[in-house]
C-alpha atoms as an extended CHARMM CRD file, in Angstrom:
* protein
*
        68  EXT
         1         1  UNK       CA            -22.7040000000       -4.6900000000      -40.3250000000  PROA      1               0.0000000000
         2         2  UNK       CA            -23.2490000000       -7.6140000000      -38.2030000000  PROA      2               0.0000000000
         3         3  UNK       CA            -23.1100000000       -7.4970000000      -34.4230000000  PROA      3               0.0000000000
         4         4  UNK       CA            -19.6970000000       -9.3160000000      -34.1160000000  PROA      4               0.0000000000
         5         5  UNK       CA            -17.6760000000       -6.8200000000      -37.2390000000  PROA      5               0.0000000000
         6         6  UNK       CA            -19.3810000000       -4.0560000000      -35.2750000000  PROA      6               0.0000000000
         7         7  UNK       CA            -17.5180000000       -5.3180000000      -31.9910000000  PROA      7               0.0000000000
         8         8  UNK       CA            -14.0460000000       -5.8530000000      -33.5770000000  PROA      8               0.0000000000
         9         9  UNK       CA            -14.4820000000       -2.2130000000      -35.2610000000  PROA      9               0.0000000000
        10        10  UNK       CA            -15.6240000000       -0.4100000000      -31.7300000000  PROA      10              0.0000000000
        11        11  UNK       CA            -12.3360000000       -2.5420000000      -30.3270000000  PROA      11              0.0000000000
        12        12  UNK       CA            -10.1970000000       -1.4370000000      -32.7630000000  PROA      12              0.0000000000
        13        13  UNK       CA            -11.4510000000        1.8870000000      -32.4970000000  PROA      13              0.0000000000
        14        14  UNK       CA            -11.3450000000        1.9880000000      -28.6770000000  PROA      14              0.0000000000
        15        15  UNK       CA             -7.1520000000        0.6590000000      -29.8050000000  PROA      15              0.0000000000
        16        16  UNK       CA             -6.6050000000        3.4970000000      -32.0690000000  PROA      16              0.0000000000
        17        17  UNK       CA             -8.2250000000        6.1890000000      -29.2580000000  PROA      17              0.0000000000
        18        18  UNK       CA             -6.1080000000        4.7810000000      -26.3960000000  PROA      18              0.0000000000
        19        19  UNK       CA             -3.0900000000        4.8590000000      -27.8150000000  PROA      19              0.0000000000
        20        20  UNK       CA             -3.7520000000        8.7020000000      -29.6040000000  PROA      20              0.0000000000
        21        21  UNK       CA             -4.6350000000        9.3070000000      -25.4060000000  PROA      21              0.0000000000
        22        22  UNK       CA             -1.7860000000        8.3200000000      -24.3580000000  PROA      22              0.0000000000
        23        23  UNK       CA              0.7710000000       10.3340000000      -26.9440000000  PROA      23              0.0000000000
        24        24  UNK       CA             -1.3310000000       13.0100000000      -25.3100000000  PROA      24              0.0000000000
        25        25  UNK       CA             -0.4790000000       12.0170000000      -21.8140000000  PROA      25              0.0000000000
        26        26  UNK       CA              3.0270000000       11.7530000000      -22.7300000000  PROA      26              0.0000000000
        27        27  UNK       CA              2.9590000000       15.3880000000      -24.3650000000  PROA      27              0.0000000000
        28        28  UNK       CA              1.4370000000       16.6570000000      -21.3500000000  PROA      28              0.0000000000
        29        29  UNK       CA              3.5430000000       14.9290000000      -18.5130000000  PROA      29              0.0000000000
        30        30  UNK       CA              6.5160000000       16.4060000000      -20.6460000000  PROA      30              0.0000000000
        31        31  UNK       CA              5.2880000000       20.3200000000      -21.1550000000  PROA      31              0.0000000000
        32        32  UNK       CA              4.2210000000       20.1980000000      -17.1540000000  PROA      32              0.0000000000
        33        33  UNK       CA              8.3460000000       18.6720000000      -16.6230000000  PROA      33              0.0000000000
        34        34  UNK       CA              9.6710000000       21.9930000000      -18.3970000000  PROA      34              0.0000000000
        35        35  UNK       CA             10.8920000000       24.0060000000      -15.9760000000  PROA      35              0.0000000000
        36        36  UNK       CA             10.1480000000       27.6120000000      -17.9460000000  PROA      36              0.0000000000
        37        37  UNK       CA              6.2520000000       27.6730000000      -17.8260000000  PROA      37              0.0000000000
        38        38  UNK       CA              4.0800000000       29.3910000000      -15.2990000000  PROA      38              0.0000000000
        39        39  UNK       CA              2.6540000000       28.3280000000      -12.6260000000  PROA      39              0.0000000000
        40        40  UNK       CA             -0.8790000000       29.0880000000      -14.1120000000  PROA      40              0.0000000000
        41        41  UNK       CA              0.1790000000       27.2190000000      -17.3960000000  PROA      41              0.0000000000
        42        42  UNK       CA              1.1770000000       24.4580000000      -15.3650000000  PROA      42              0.0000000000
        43        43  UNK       CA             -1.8370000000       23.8530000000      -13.7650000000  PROA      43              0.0000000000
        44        44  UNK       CA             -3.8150000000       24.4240000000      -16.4240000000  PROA      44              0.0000000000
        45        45  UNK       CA             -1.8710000000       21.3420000000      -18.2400000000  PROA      45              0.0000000000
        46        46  UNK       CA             -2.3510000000       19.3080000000      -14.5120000000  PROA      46              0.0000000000
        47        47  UNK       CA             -6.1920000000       19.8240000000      -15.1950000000  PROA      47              0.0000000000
        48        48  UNK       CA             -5.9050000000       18.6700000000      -19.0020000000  PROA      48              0.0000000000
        49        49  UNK       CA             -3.8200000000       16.0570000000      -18.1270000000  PROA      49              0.0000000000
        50        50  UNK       CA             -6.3090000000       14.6950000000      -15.4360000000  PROA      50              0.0000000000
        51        51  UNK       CA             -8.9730000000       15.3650000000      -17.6920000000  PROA      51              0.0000000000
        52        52  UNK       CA             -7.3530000000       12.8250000000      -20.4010000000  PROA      52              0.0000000000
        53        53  UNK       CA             -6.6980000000       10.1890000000      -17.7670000000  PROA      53              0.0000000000
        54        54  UNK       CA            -10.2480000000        9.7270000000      -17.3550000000  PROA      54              0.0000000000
        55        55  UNK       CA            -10.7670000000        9.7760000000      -20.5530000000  PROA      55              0.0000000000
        56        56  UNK       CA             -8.2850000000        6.3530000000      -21.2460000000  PROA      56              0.0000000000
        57        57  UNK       CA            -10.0070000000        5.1430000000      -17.6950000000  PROA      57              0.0000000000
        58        58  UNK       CA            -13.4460000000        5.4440000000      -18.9600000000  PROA      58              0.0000000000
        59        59  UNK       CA            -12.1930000000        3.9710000000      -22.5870000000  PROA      59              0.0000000000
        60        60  UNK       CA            -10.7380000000        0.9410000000      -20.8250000000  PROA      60              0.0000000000
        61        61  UNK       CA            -13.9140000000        0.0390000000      -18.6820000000  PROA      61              0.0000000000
        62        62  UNK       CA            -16.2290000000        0.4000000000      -21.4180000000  PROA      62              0.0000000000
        63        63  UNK       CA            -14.0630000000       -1.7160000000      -23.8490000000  PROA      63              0.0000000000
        64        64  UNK       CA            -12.0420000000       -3.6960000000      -21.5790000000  PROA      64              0.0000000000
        65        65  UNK       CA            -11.7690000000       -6.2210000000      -25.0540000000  PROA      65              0.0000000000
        66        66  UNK       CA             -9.0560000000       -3.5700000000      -26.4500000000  PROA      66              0.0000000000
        67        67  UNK       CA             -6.9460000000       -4.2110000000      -23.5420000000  PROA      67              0.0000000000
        68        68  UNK       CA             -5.9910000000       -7.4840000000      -23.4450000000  PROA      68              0.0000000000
C-alpha cells in the first residue's frame, strides 16, 4: 500500500476508534449517573471511564488528521 492509502486508512481507522470510544464514554458517564450501584462499582466505572479518556486523548494527538 502506498504511504499516502496507508495514511487515509490509519485516519479512518483512528475515525472508526474515536467514535466506538466515545459510545463507551457515553455508556459509562450513564451507568456512573444511576443512582442504584455501589459505591465500589462506581468507582470502579470512574477509573474505566478515565482510563478511556486517555485513550480518545492519546488517539487525537497521534492522529490529529481524524479530527478535523
Amino acid at each position: 500500500m502506498a504511504p499516502s492509502a496507508r495514511q487515509g486508512a490509519d485516519v479512518e481507522q483512528a475515525r472508526y476508534f474515536a467514535l466506538e470510544l466515545a459510545r463507551w464514554i457515553d455508556k459509562l458517564e450513564h451507568e456512573i449517573g444511576h443512582v442504584g450501584e455501589t459505591t465500589t462499582v462506581i468507582t470502579a466505572k470512574r477509573h474505566e471511564l478515565d482510563d478511556v479518556r486517555r485513550q480518545l486523548d492519546a488517539l487525537r494527538t497521534s492522529f490529529p488528521a481524524a479530527f478535523l
